[in-house]
Structure formats: C-alpha cells, structure tokens
C-alpha positions in Angstrom: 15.8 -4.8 9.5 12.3 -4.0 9.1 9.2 -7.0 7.7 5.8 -6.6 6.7 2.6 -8.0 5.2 0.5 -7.2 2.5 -2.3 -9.3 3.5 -5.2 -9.8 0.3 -8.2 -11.2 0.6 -10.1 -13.0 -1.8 -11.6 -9.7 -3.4 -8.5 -8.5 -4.2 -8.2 -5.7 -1.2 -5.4 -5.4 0.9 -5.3 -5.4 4.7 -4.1 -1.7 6.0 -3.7 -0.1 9.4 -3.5 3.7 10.0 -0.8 4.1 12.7 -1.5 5.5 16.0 2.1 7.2 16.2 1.8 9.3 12.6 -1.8 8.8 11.6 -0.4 7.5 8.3 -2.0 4.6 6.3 0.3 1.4 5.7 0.6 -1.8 5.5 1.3 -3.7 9.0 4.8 -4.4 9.9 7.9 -3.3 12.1 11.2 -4.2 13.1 12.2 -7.9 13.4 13.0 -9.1 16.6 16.3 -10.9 17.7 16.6 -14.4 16.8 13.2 -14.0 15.0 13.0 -15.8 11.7 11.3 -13.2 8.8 8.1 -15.5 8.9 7.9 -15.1 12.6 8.3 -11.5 12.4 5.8 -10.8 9.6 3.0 -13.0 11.4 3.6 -11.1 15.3 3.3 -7.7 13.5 0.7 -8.6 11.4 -0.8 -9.7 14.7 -0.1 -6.9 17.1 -1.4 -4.4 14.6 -4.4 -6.1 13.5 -5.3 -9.2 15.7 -5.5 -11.7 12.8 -3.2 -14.4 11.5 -1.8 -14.9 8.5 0.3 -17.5 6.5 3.1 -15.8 5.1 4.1 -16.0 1.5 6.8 -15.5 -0.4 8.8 -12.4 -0.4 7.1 -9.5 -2.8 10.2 -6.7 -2.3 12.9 -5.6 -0.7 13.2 -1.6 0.3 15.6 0.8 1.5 14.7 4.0 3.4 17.5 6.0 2.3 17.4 8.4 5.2 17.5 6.0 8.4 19.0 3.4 6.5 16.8 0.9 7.4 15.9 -2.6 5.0 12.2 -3.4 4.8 11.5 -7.2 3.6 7.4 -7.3 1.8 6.1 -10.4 2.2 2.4 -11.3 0.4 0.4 -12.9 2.8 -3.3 -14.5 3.0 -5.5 -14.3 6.3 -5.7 -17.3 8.0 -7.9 -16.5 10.9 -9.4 -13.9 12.8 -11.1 -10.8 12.8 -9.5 -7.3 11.9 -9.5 -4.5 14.6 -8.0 -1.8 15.9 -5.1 -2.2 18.2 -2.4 -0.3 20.7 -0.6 0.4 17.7 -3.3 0.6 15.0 -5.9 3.1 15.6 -8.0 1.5 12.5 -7.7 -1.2 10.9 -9.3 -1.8 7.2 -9.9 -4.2 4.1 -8.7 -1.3 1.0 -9.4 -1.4 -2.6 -6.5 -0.9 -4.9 -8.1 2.5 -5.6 -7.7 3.3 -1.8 -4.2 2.2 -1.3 -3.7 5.0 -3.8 -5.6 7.6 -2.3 -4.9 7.0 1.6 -1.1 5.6 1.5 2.0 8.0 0.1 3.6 6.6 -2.6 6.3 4.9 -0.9 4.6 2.5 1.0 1.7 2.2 -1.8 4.3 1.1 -4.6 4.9 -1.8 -2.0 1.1 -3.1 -1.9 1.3 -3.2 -6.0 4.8 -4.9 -6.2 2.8 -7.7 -3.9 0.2 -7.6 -6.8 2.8 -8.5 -9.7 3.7 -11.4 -7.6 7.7 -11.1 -8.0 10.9 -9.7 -6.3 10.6 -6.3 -7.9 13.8 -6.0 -10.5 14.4 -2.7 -9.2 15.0 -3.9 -6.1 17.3 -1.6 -4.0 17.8 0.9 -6.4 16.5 3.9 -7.1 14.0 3.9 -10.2 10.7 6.1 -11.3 7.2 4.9 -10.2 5.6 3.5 -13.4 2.3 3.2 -12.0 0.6 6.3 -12.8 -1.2 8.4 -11.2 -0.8 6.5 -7.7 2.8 6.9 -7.3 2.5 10.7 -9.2 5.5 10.0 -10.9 7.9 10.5 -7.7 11.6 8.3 -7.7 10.8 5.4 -5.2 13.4 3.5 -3.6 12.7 -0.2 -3.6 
C-alpha cells in the first residue's frame, strides 16, 4: 500500500518533487509503513521528500498500478509549515501550475493532481476508464 499528497497552495499550484531514483516529476509519497496510520504516512513522505508539513485532507483517489499490483491512496493536503527543498530522495522540489503538472508529469500520476482538484473520490475509482481531461492525459486509458 502506497499514500501520497497533493499539497496546493493558496494559488492553486501543487507541490511536486522530481525523484532522484528516475528523474520523473510526481507528487510526494511512498509506501506506508507498518502500523502507520494513512495520515501518518502521507505527512512523513510528504516530509522526507520535501521538508515541509502538511495537514492531511481528505482522501482525493484511490489507484492501482496494474503491473506491480500496488494500491496508491491520494490524499489533498494544505502546507502547514515549512520551506520546500530538495532532499535525499527529491533532487528538486517545486510549487507547479496546473499547466506544468501537464507538461512535466506522465499522465498517470498527473490525472492524480486533477482528481485532487475535483475534490471527490474519483467514481472511476479502481477501474480502468479513458482520461477525459484533454490534452494533458493525451487521451491514454488510466487506471484509477
């Protein structure tokens, strides 16, 4: 079972981290820990990968990767303090524009930052259905 955190700020943009192990852009967040509650886990990635703190919201998807088999749990978030930086595990760490999540993240973790925008447990939820949000997601079956 994997958590993360789509952490906005009050302009809207959404707290990203390109990962030192693939160089890809995403959202922070990794596996949860034994005996660690989802809220616990969400907030000690978030932290690890960006050095802030955040208070954790309410759950904004649930996600499948089909090929490991691996459950991710999307929680919206808000910063509660501290400083974005780069980290062991984050070789930069930046505020993105909804414009930017497109063009930096690959669909599948994108579709995640916008299903924290609609502010509801996606309906597609853990089955496979077609990206409906244009160009961004170029139209490519997404497993949420």
């Amino acid at each position: 079972m994997s958590v993360a955190g789509v952490v906005v700020d009050p302009e809207g943009r959404v707290l990203a981290v390109r990962r030192r192990d693939n160089g890809r852009w995403e959202v922070p967040g990794g596996v949860l820990e034994l005996g660690e509650s989802f809220a616990e886990g969400v907030r000690r990635e978030i932290a690890e990968e960006t050095g802030v703190d955040v208070v954790v919201g309410p759950v904004s998807g649930v996600y499948k990767n089909m090929v490991r088999g691996v459950v991710a749990l999307v929680f919206r978030c808000e910063l509660r303090s501290g400083v974005p930086r780069p980290t062991d595990e984050a070789a930069e760490v930046r505020w993105l524009s909804r414009e930017e999540v497109c063009a930096l993240m690959v669909p599948a973790f994108a579709i995640r930052v916008f299903d924290a925008f609609e502010g509801a447990l996606p309906s597609g939820s853990m089955t496979g259905t077609t990206c409906s949000r244009g160009e961004c997601c170029h139209g490519n079956v997404m497993w949420r």
